[in-house]
C-alpha positions as CSV (number, residue, x, y, z in Angstrom):
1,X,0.0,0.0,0.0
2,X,2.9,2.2,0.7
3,X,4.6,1.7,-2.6
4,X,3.7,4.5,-4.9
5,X,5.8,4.3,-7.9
6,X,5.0,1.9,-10.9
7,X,7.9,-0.6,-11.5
8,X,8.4,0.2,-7.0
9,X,10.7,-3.7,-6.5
10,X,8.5,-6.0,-4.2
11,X,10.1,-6.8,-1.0
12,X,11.9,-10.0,-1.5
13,X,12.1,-13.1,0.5
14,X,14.5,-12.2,3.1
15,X,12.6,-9.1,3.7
16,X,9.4,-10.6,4.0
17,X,10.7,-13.4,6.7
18,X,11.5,-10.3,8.3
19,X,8.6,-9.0,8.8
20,X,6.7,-12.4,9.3
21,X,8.7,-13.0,12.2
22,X,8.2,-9.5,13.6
23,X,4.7,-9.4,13.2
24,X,4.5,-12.7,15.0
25,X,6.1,-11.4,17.9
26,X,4.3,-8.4,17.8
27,X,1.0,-10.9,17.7
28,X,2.4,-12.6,20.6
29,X,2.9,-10.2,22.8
30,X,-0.2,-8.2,22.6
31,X,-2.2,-11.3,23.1
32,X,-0.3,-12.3,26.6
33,X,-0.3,-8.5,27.9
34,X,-4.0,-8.9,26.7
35,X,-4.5,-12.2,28.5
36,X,-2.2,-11.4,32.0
37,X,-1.2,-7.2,31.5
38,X,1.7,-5.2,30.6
39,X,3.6,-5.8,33.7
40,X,3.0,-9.5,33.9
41,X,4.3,-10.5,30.3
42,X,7.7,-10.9,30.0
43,X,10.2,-10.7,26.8
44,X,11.4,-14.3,27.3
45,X,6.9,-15.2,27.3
46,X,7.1,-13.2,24.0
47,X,10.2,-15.1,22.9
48,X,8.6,-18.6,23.7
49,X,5.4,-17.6,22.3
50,X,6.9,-16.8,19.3
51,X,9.1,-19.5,19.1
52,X,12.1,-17.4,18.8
53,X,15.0,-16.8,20.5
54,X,15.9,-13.7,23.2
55,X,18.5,-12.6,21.2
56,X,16.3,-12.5,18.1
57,X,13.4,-11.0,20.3
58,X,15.8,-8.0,21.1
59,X,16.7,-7.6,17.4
60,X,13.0,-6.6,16.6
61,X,12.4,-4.9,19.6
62,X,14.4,-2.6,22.1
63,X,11.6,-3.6,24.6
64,X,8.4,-5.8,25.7
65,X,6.6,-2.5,25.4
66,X,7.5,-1.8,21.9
67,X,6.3,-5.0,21.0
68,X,2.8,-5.0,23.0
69,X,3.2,-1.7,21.4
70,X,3.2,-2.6,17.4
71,X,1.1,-6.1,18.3
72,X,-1.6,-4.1,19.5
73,X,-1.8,-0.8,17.0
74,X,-0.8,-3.0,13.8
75,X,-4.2,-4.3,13.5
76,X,-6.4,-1.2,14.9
77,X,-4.0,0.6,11.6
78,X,-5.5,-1.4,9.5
79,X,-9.0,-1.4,10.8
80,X,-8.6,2.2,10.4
81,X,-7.3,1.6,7.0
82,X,-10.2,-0.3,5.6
83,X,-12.6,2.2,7.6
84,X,-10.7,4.5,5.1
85,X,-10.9,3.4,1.8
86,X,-14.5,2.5,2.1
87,X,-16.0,5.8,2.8
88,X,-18.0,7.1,0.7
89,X,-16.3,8.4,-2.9
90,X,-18.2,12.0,-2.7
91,X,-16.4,13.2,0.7
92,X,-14.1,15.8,1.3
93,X,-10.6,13.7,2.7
94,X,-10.8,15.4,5.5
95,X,-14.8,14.5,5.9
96,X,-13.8,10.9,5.3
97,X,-10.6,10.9,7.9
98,X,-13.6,12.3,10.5
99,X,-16.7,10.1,9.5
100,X,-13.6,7.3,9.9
101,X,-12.5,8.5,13.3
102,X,-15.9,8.6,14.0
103,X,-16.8,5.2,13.4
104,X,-14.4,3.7,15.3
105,X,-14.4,5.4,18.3
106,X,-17.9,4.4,18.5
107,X,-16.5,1.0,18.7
108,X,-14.1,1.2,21.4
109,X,-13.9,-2.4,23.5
110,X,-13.4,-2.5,27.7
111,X,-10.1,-4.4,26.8
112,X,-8.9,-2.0,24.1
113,X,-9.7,0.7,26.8
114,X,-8.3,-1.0,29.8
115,X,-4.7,-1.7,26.9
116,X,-4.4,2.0,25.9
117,X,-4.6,3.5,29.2
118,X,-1.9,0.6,30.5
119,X,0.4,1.4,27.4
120,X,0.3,5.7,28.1
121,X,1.1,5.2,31.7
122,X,4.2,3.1,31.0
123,X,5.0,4.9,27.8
124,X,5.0,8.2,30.1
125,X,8.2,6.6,31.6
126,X,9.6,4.7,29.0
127,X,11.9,7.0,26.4
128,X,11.9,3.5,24.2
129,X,8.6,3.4,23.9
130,X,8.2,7.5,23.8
131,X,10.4,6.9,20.6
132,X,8.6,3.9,19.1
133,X,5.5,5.8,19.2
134,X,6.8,9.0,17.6
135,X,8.0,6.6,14.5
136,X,4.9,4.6,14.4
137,X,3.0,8.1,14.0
138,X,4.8,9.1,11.0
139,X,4.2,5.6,9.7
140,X,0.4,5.5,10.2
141,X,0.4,9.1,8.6
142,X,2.2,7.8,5.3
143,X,-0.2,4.6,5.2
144,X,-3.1,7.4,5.6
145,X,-1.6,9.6,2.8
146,X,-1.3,6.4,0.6
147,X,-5.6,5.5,1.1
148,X,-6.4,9.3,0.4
149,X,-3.6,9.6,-2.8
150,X,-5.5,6.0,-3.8
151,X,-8.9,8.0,-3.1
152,X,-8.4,11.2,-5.0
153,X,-6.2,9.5,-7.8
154,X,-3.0,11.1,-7.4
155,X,0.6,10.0,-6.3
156,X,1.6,11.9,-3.1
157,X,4.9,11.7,-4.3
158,X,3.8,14.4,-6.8
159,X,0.7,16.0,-4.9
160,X,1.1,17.1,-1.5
161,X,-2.3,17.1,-0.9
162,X,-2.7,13.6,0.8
163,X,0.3,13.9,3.0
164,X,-1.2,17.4,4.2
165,X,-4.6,15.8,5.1
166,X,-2.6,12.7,6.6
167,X,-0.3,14.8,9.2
168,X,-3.9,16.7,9.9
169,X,-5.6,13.3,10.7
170,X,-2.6,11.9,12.9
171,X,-2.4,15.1,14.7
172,X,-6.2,15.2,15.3
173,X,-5.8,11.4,16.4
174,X,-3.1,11.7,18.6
175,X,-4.2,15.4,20.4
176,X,-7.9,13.2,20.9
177,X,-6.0,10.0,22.3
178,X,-4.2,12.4,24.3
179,X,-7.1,14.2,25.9
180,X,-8.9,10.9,26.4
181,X,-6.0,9.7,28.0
182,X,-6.3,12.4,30.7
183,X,-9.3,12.0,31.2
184,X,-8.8,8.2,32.3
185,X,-10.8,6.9,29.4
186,X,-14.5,8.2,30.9
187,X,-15.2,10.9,27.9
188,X,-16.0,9.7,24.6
189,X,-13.2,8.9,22.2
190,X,-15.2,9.4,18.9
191,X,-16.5,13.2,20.0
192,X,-13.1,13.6,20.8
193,X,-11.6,12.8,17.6
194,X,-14.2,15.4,15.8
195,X,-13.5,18.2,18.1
196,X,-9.7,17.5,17.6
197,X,-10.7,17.4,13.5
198,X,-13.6,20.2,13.7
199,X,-10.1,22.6,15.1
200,X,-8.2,22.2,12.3
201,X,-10.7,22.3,10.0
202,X,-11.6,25.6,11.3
203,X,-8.0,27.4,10.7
């Protein structure tokens, strides 16, 4: 999806064992913080899980947290993703990003709740995971840009437009997270997301 060139070389095997085995950690260790919390799963659980080794654990991951981290956002990405693409074809970007954020923080589980407020409290003192969430941010944004380039027909290579409506979407996402976060999770996350949107929108 984030591959925006004709002719762009697929990744090839090595590459893609790579991230089979990452994603499978990641996989692992958001299910056992899901099943026992953040503080009772371990790296070496992870590793077992995984069926890989420490040492390879710690070549994907500077810490437990940054893989509960990517095992636990990869997914709600992608969810987000799909929520995306299928808007409808007559809104605005920036409509679709907020009918999108919209939707699915209308949808927000007890045990998604209970993970997100666990992960901000130990990323408050974790640096590692401070910077794993600063470069999965400007990931997400580029897989947002790549939906809305797909949606308007253009190559964000070429046309800033999609990246400019991307950073605005992240940044409304992450200011509402933020805000809900502080308020320990008892406001609503969606009305959040659309006042965080309706701001911007408003410049």
């Amino acid at each position: 999806m984030n591959q925006f060139r004709e002719g762009a070389r697929p990744p090839g095997l090595r590459e893609r064992k790579r991230e089979a085995t990452r994603l499978r950690i990641a996989t692992e260790a958001a299910r056992l913080a899901t099943a026992h919390g953040v503080a009772a799963t371990t790296a070496d659980q992870i590793a077992d899980a995984a069926d890989v080794s420490r040492a390879t654990f710690f070549r994907f991951f500077a810490t437990k947290e940054t893989a509960i981290a990517e095992g636990f956002s990869g997914p709600k990405v992608e969810e987000l993703l799909t929520a995306l693409a299928a808007q409808p074809r007559e809104l605005a970007p920036l409509d679709a990003v907020a009918r999108t954020f919209q939707d699915l923080g209308q949808v927000l589980d007890e045990e998604t709740r209970t993970l997100v407020l666990e992960q901000a409290r130990i990323a408050a003192g974790s640096p590692a995971l401070q910077a794993w969430m600063a470069s999965a941010w400007q990931r997400d944004e580029m897989l947002v840009a790549a939906v809305l380039a797909e949606r308007l027909g253009v190559d964000p290579l070429d046309d800033a437009r999609p990246r400019m409506v991307a950073a605005v979407a992240m940044a409304a996402m992450r200011l509402g997270l933020e805000r809900w976060v502080a308020a320990d999770g008892e406001v609503d996350l969606a009305d959040l997301f659309q006042d965080a949107i309706r701001l911007r929108s408003e410049w």
